[in-house]
N, CA, C and O atoms as a DFTB+ gen file, in Angstrom:
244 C
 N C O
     1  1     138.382     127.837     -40.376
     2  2     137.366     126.809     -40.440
     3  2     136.195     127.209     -39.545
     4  3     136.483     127.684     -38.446
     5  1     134.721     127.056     -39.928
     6  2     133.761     127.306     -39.074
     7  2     133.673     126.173     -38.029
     8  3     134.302     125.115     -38.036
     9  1     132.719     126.629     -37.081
    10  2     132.446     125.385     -36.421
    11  2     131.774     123.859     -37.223
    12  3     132.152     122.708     -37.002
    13  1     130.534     124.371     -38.321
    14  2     130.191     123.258     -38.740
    15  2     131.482     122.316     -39.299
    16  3     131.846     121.203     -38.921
    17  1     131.802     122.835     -39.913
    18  2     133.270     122.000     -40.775
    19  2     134.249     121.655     -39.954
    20  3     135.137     120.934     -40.411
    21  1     134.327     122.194     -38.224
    22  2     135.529     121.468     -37.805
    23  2     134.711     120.201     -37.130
    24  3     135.293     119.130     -36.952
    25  1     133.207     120.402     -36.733
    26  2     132.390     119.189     -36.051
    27  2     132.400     118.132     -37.513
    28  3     132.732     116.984     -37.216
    29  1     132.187     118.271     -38.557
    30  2     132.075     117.342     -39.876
    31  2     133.315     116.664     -39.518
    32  3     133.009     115.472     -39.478
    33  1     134.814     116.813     -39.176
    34  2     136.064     116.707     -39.507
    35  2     135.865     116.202     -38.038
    36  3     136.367     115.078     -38.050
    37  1     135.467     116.412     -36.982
    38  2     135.353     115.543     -35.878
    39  2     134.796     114.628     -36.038
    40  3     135.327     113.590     -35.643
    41  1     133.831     114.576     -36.509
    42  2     133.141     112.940     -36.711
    43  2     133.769     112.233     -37.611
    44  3     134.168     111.090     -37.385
    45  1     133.895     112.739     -38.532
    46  2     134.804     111.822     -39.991
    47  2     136.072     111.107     -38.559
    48  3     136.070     109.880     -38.464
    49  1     136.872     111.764     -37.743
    50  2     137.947     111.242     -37.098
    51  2     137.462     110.084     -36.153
    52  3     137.813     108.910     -36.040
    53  1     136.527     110.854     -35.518
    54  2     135.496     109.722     -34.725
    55  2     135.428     108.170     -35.204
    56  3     135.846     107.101     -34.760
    57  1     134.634     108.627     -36.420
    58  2     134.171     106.972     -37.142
    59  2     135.794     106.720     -37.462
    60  3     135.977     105.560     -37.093
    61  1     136.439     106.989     -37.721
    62  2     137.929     106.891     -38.185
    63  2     138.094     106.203     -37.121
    64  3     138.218     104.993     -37.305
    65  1     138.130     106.523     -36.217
    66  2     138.849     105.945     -34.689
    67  2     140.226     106.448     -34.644
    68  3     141.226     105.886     -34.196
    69  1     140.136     107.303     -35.045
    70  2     141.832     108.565     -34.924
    71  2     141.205     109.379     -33.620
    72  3     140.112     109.925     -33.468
    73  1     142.560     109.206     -32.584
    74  2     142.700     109.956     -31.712
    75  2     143.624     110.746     -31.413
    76  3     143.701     111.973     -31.475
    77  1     144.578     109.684     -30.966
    78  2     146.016     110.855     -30.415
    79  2     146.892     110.873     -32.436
    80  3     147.026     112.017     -32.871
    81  1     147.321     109.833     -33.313
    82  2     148.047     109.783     -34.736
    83  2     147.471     109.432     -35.224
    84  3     146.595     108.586     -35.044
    85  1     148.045     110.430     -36.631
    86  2     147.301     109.934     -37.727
    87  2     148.621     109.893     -38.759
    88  3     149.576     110.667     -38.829
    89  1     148.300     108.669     -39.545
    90  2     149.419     108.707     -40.322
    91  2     149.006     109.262     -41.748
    92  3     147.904     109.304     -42.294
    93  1     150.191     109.651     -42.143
    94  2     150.166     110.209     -43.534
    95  2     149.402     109.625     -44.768
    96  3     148.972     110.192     -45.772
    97  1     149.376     108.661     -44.481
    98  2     148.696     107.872     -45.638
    99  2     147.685     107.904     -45.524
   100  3     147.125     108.064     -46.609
   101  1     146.721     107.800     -44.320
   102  2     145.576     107.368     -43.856
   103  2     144.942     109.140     -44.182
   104  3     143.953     109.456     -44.843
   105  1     145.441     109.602     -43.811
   106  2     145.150     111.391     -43.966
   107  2     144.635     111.903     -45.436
   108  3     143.708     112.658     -45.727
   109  1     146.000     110.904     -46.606
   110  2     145.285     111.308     -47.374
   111  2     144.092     110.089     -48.440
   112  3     143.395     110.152     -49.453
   113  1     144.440     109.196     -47.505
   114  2     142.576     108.739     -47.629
   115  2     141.569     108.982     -47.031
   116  3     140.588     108.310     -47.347
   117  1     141.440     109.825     -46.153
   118  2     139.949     110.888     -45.639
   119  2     140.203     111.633     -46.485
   120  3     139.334     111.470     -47.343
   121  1     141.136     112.662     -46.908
   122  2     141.213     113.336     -47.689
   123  2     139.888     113.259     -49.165
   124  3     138.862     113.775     -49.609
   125  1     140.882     112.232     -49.377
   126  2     139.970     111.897     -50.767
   127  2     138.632     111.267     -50.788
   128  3     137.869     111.352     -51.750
   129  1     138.379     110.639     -49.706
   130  2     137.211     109.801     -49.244
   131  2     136.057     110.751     -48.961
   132  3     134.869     110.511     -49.175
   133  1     136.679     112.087     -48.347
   134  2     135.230     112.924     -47.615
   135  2     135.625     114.138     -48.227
   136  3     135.003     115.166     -47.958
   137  1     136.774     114.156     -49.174
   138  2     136.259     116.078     -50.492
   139  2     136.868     116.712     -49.126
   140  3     136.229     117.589     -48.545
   141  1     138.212     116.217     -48.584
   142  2     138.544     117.249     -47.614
   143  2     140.029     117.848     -48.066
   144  3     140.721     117.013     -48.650
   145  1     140.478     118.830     -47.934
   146  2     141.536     119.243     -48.230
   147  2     142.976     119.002     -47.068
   148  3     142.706     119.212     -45.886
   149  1     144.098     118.677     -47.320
   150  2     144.781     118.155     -46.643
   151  2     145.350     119.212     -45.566
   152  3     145.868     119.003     -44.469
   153  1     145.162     120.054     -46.040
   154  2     145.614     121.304     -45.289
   155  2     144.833     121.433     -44.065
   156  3     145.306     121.583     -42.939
   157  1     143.219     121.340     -44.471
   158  2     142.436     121.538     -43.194
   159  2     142.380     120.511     -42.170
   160  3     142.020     120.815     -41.033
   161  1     142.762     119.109     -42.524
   162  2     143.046     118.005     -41.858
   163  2     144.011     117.975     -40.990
   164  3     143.986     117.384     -39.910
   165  1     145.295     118.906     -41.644
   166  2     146.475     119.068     -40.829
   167  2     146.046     120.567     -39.641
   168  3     146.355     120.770     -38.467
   169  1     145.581     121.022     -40.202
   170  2     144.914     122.636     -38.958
   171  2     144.492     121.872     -37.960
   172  3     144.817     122.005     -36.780
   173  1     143.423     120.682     -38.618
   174  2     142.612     120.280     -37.185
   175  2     143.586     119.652     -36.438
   176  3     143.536     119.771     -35.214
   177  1     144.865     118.706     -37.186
   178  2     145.685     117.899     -36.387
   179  2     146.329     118.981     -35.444
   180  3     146.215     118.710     -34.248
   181  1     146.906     120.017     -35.708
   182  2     147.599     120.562     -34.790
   183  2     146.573     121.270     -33.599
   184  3     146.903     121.401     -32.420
   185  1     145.175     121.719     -34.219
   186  2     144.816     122.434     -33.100
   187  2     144.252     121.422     -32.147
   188  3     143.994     121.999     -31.091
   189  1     143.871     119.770     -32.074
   190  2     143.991     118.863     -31.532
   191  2     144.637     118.352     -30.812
   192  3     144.175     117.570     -29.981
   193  1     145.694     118.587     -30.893
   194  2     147.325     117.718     -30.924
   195  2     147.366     116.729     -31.277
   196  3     148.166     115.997     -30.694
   197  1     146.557     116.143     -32.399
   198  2     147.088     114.924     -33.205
   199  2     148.223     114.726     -33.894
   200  3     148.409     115.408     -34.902
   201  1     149.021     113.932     -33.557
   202  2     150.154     113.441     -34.130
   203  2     149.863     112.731     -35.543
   204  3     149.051     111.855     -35.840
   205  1     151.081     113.614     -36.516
   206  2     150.975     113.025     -37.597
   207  2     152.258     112.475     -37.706
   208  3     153.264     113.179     -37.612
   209  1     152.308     110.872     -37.960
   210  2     153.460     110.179     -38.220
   211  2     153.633     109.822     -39.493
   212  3     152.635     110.106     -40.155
   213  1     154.779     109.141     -40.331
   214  2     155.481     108.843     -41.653
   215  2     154.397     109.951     -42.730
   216  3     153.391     109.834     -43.430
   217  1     155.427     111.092     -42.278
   218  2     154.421     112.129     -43.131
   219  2     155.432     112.061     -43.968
   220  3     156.535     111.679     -43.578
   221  1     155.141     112.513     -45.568
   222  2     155.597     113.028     -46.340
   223  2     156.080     114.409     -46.385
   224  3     155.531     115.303     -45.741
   225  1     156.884     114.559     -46.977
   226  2     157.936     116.202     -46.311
   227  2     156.921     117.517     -46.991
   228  3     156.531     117.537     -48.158
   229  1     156.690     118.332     -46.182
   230  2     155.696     119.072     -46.690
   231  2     154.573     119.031     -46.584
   232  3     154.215     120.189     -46.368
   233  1     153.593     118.277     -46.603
   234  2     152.587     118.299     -47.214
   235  2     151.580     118.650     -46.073
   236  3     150.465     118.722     -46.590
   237  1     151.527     118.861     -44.936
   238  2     150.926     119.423     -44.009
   239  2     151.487     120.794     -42.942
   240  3     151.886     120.805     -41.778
   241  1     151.308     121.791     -43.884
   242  2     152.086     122.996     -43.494
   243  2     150.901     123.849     -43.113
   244  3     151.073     124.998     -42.706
């Protein structure tokens, strides 16, 4: 991810008001809400340390 796209994905979390979890569901409504791919949502969660809770098995690898 470049910097522009991980600052886009910071603010989207920002206005979100996601800090420390994010739940699975909610993930994949940014997802679909801002044309983001779930994968890169989950990169940013880990290189963050955002906690992702009632995840679905898989889907953030």
């Amino acid at each position: 991810m470049d910097r522009a796209y991980k600052q886009k994905i910071r603010e989207i979390f920002q206005g979100e008001n996601i800090q420390d979890v994010l739940t699975c569901s909610h993930a994949f409504e940014i997802a679909t809400k801002y044309d983001i791919p779930l994968k890169d949502i989950g990169h940013y969660c880990n290189a963050h340390q955002i906690k992702l809770r009632g995840c679905q098995l898989g889907c953030f690898i």
